[in-house]
C-alpha positions as CSV (number, residue, x, y, z in Angstrom):
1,X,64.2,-139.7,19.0
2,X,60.6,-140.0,20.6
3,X,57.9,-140.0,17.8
4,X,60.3,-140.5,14.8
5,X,60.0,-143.4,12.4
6,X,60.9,-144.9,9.1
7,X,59.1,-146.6,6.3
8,X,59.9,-150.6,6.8
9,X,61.9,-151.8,3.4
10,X,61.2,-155.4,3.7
11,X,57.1,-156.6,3.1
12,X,54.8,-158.6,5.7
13,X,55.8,-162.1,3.9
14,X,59.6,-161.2,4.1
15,X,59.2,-160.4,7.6
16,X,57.2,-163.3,8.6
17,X,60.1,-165.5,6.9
18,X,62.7,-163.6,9.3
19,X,60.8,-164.6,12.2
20,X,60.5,-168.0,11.3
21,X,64.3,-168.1,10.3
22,X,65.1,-166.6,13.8
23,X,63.1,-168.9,15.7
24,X,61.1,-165.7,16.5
25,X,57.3,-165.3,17.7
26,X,55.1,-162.5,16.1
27,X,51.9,-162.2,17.2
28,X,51.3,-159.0,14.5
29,X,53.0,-160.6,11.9
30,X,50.6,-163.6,12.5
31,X,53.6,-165.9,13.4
32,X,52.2,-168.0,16.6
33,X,53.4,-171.5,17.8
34,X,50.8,-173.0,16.2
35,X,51.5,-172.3,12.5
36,X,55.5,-171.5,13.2
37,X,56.6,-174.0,11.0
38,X,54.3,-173.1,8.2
39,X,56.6,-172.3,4.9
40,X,55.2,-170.3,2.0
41,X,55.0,-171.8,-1.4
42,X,56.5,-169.4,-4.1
43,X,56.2,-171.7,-7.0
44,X,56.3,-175.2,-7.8
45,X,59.7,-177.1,-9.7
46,X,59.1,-180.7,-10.8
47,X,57.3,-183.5,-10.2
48,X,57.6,-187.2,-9.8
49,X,55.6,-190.2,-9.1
50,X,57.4,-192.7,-5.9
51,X,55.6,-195.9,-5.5
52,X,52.2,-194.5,-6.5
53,X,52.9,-191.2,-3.7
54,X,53.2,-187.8,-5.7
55,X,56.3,-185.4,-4.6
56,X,56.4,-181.4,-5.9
57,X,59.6,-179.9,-5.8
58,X,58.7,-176.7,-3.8
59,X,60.6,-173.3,-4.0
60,X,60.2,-171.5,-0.9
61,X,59.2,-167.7,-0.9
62,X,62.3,-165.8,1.2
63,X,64.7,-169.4,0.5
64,X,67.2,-169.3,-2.4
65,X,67.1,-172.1,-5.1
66,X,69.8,-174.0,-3.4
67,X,66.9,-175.1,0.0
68,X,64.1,-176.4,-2.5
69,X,62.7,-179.0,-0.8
70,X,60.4,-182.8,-1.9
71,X,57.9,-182.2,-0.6
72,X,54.5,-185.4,-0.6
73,X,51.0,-183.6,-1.8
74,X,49.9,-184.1,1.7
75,X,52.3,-181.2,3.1
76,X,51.4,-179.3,0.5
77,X,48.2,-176.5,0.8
78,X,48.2,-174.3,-2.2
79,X,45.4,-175.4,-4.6
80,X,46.0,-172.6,-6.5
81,X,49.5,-173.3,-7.4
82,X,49.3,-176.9,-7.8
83,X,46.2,-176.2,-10.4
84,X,48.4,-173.9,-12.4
85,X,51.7,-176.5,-12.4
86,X,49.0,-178.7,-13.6
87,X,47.9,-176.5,-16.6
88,X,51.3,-175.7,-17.6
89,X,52.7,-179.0,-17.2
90,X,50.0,-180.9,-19.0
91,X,50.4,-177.9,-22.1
92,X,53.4,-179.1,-22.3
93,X,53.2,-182.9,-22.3
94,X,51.2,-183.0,-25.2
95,X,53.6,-180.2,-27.0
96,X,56.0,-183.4,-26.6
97,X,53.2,-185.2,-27.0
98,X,54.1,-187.3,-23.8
99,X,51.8,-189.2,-21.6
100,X,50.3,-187.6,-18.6
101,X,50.8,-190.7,-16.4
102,X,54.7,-190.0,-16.1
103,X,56.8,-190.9,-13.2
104,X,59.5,-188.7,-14.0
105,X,59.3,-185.3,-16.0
106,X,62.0,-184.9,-18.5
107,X,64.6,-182.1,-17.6
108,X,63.5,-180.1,-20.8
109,X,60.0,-179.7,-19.4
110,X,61.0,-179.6,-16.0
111,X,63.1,-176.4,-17.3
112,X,60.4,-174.9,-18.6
113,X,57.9,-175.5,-16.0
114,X,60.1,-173.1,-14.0
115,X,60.7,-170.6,-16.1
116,X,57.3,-170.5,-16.9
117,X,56.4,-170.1,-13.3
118,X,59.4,-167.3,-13.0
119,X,57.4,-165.2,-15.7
120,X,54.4,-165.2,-14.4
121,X,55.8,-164.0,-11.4
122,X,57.6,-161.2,-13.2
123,X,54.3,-160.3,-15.1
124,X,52.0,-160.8,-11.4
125,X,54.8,-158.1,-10.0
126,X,54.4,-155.8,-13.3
127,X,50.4,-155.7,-12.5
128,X,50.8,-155.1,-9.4
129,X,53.2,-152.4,-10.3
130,X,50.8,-150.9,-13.4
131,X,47.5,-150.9,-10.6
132,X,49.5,-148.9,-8.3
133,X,50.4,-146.4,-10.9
134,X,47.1,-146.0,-12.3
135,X,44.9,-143.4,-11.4
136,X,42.1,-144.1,-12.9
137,X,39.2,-146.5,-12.1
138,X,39.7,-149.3,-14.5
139,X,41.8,-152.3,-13.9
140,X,44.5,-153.5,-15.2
141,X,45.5,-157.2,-15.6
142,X,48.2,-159.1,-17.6
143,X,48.2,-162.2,-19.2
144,X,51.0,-164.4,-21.0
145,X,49.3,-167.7,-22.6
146,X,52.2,-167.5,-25.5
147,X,55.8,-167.7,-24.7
148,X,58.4,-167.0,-21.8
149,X,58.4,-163.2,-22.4
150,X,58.0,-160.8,-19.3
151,X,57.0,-157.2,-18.7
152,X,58.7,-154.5,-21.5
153,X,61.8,-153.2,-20.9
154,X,62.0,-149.4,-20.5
155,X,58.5,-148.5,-20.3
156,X,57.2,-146.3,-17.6
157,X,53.4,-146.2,-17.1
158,X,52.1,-142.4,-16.7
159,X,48.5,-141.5,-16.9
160,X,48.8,-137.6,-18.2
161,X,51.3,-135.9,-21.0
162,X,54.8,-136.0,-20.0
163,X,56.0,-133.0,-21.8
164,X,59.2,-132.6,-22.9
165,X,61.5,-129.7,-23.6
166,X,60.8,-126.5,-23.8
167,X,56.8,-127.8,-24.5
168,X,54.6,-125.8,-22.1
169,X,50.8,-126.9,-21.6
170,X,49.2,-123.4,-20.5
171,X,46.4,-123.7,-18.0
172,X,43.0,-122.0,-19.4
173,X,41.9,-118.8,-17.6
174,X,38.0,-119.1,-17.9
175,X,35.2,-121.9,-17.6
176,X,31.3,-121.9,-18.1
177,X,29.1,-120.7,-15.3
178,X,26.6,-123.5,-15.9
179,X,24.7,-125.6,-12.9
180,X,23.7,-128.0,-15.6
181,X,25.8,-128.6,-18.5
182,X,23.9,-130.9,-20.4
183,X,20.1,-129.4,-19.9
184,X,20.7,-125.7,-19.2
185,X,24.4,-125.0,-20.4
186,X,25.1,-120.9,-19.8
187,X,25.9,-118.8,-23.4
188,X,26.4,-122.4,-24.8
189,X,29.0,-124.0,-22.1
190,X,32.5,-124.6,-22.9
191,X,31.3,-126.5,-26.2
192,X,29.2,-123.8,-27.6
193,X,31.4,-121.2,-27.0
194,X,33.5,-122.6,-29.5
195,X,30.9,-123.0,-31.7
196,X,30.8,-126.7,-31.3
197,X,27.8,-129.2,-29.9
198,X,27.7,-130.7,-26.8
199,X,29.7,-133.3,-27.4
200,X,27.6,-136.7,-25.4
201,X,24.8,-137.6,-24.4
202,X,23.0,-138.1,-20.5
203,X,25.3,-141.3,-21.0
204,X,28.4,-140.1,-21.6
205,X,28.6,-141.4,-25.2
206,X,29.9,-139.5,-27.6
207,X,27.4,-138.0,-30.8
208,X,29.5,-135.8,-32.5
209,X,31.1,-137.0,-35.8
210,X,34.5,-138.1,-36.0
211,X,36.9,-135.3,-36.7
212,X,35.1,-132.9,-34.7
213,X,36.8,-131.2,-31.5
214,X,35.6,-132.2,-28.3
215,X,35.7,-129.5,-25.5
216,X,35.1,-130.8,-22.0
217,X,33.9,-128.4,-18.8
218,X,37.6,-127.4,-17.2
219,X,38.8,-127.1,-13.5
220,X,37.6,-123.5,-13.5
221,X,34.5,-124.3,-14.4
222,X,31.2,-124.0,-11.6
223,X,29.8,-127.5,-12.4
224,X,31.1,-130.5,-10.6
225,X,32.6,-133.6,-11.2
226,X,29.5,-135.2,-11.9
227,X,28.9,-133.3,-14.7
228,X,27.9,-134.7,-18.1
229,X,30.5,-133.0,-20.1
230,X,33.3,-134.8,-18.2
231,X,34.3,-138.2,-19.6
232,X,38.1,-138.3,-21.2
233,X,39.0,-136.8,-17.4
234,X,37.7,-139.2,-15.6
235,X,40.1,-141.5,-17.2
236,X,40.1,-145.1,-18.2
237,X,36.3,-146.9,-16.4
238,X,37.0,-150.1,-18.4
239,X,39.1,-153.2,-16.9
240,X,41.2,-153.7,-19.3
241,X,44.3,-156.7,-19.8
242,X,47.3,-156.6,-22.1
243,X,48.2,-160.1,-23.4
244,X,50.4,-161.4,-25.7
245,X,49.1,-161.8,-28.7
246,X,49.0,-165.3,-30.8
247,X,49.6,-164.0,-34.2
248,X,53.0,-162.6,-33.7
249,X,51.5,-158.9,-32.8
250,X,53.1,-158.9,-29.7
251,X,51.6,-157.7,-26.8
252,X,48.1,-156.5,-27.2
253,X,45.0,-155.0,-25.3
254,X,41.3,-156.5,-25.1
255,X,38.2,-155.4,-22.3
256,X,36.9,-157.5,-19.7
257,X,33.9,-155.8,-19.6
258,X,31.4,-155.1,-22.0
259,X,31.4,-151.6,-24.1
260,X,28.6,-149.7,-25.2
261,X,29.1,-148.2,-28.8
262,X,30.5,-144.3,-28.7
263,X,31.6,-145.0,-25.3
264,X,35.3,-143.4,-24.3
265,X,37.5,-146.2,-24.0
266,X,41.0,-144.7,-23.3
267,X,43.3,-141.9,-24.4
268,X,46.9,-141.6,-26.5
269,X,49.2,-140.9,-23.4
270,X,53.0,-140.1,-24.0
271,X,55.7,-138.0,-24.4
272,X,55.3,-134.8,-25.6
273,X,57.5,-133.6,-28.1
274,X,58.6,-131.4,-31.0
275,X,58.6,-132.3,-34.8
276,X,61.8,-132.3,-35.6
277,X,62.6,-134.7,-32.9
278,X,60.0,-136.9,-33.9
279,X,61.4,-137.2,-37.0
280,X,64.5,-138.2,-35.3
281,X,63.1,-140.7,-33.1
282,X,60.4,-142.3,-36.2
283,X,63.9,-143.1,-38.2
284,X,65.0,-145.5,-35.3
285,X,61.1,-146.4,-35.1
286,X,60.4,-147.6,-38.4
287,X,63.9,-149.3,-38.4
288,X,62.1,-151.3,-35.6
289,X,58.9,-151.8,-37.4
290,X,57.3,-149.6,-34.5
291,X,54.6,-146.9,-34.6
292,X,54.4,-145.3,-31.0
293,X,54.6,-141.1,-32.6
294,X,51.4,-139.5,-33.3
295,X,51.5,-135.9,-34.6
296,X,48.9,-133.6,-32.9
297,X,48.1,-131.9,-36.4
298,X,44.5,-130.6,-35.5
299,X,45.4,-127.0,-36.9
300,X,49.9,-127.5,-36.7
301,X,51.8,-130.1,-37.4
302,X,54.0,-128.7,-34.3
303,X,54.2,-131.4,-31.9
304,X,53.9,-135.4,-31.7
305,X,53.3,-137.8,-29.1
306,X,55.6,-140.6,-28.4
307,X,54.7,-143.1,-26.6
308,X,57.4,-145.5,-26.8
309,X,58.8,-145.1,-23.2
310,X,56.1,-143.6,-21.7
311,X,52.5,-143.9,-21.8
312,X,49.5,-145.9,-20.8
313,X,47.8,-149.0,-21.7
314,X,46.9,-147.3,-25.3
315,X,51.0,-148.3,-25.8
316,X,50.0,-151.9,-26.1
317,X,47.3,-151.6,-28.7
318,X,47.2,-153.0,-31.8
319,X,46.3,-151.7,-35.3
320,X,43.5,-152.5,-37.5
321,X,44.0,-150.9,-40.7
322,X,40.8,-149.6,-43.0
323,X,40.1,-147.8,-45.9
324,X,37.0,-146.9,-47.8
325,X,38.2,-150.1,-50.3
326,X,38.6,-152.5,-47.4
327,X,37.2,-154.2,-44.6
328,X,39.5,-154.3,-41.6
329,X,36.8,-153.4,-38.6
330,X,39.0,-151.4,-35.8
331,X,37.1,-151.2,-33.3
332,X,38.4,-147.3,-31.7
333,X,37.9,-143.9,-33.4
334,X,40.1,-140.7,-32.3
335,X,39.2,-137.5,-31.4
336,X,40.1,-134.4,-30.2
337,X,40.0,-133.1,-26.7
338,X,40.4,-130.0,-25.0
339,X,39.5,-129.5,-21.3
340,X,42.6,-127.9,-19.1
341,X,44.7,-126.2,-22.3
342,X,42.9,-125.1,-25.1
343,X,46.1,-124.4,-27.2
344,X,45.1,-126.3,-30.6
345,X,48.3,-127.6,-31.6
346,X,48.2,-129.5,-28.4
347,X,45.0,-131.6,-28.3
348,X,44.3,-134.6,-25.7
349,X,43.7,-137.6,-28.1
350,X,40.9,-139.5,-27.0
351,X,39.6,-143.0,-28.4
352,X,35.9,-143.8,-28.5
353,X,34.3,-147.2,-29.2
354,X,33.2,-147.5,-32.8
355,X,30.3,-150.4,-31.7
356,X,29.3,-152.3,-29.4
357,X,33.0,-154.5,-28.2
358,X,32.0,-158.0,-26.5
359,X,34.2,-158.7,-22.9
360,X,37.2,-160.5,-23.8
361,X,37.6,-158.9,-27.2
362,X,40.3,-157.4,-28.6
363,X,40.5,-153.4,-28.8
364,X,42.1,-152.2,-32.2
365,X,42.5,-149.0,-34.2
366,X,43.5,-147.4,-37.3
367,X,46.5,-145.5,-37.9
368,X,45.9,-144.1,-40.9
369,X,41.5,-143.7,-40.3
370,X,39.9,-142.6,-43.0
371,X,37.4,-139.9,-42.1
372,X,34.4,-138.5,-44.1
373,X,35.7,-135.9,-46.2
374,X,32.7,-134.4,-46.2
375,X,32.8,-132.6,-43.1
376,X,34.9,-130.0,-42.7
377,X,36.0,-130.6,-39.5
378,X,37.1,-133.7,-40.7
379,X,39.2,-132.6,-43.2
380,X,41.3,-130.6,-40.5
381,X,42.0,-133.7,-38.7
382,X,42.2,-136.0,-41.4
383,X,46.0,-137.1,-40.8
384,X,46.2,-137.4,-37.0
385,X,46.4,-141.0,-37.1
386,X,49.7,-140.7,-39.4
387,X,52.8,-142.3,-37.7
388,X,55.5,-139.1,-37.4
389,X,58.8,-139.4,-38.9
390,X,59.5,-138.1,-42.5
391,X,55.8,-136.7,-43.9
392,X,57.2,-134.9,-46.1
393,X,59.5,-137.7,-47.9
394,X,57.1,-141.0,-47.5
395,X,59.8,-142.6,-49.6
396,X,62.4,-142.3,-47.3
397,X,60.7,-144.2,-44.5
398,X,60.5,-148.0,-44.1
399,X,56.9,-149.8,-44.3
400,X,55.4,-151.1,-41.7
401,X,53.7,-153.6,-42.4
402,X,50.1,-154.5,-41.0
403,X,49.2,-158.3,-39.1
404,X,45.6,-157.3,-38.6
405,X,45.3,-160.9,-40.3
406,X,42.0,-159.9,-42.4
407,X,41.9,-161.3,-46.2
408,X,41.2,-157.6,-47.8
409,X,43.8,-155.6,-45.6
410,X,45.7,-153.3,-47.6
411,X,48.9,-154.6,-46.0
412,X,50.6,-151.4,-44.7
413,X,50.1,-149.3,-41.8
414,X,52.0,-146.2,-43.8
């Protein structure tokens, strides 16, 4: 039909590889006479030494396994690849402690060298995959220095509450009438009609006390988006990159990029659901020594957040555990956040940087945070980092136990 058109299912690369299979010229696919009989390089399989000539075994992008090809350096034009065969190939000479100046690589190593280069394939795809998602301005970038493991299985990367059954997020009906939040808020803004300060600063950094609610201007209110009291909607700013961890943590999260202390890093993101099915789910949970469920007990113990299927990059971090008798240092603080609903049993958990974090540094937090008990505020929100399940029956539920690796940590997470 004139004017109708479909979406093409095959990319630019896997078309370019058809034309060259076909014998076919492209000129907007970029495939020309002169560069017909260029091949891609997916990855790179073995190497060996002929006569003092170097030889990669090449697997070609759009070929099977079966058509890997010798190929001399010379034909060769991907630096990048050949610096990171290099880098995983020398790691693992000296794990066999075997000389560099080899004229043959063992079939062990040669094994791995490829699986190694099919995982980080897998875990180049599942970045791609978590960018495209996203919907927020920070980065995200993945990184396996550890082992062969790839992306999580069953885990779908959302950036607002998935609720679940019969859980309904009501949409607030009214919102401040201020031109400037911070300097001239109207009957006190959205924070000081609930009796609350205004929660940050001409920074956006937090300066209330941990424990106390945070409530951000809404989408019915007259300021705009650049107002100062919205930060946890704007969403992640922070590049961030999950990595597998050293210690036997698993997967983990650190910053590349420097955070300013009381700065909002990232939020709890999951699955919204009731109590009693959280106590379900934390049985299988703790059986797997996991801690995804979060009850939102501000004013309720009503509904948790799990965040074992779905969820953000908060999924992948670690915990730090501390108490007023040790000296774990997590690094995040939670609070409470209400912009869109203002129903209390359903807050918007929220994590703020404790101090200053250095790039390349590891983001933890507390399950179990002690707060100042003190403040009453605090003392209302006191058990929001506890892991759902069985709160009532402690006994019944399996420790977890804590790898934060610090000498005075009290070993448990609950």
């Amino acid at each position: 039909f004139a004017g109708c058109s479909v979406a093409c299912k095959m990319s630019l690369s896997q078309l370019q590889v058809l034309c060259r299979q076909e014998r076919i010229f492209c000129q907007q696919l970029g495939v020309t006479k002169k560069n017909f009989n260029y091949f891609e390089v997916e990855y790179l399989c073995n190497y060996k030494k002929i006569k003092g000539q170097e030889f990669y075994l090449v697997k070609w992008k759009g070929f099977s396994e079966s058509e890997n090809t010798w190929e001399p350096r010379k034909n060769l034009k991907c630096v990048k690849l050949l610096k990171i065969f290099w880098a995983d190939m020398d790691q693992e000479l000296r794990r066999h402690k075997k000389r560099r100046s080899l004229k043959k690589l063992d079939t062990n190593i040669a094994s791995y060298l490829v699986q190694k280069a099919k995982q980080r394939q897998l875990l180049q795809d599942w970045e791609e995959q978590l960018n495209k998602m996203r919907i927020h301005k920070g980065r995200i970038f993945v990184q396996n220095d550890v082992d062969l493991d790839g992306p999580p299985k069953d885990f779908t990367y959302i950036n607002n509450y998935k609720t679940g059954d019969g859980i309904v997020l009501t949409e607030v009906a009214v919102g401040c009438e201020c031109t400037d939040c911070l300097r001239k808020p109207v009957n006190g803004c959205c924070a000081g009609a609930s009796l609350n300060r205004f929660a940050y600063n001409d920074r956006g950094q937090v300066r209330l006390c941990a424990g106390q609610p945070i409530y951000e201007c809404n989408s019915r209110c007259f300021c705009g988006p650049d107002c100062p009291n919205r930060v946890v909607q704007k969403g992640i700013q922070y590049d961030l990159c999950i990595f597998k961890t050293a210690n036997g943590r698993g997967w983990g999260v650190r910053t590349m990029e420097h955070i300013r202390k009381n700065s909002f890093v990232m939020e709890y993101i999951g699955e919204i659901i009731t109590t009693e099915e959280a106590e379900k789910r934390g049985r299988i949970y703790d059986r797997q020594g996991a801690t995804y469920l979060f009850d939102l007990d501000y004013v309720e113990d009503v509904y948790t957040v799990d965040a074992a299927h779905y969820g953000n990059i908060s999924h992948f971090v670690n915990h730090s555990v501390s108490s007023m008798y040790t000296k774990c240092l997590p690094n995040l603080q939670v609070y409470n956040v209400f912009i869109n609903n203002l129903d209390e049993r359903l807050p918007r958990i929220a994590f703020f940087s404790t101090r200053h974090i250095k790039a390349g540094e590891e983001l933890t937090f507390d399950y179990k945070m002690q707060l100042d008990p003190v403040d009453a505020e605090s003392t209302r929100m006191d058990s929001n980092f506890s892991v759902a399940g069985l709160p009532g029956s402690p006994k019944m539920r399996v420790r977890v136990e804590c790898k934060c690796g610090v000498e005075s940590c009290r070993k448990y997470l609950f």
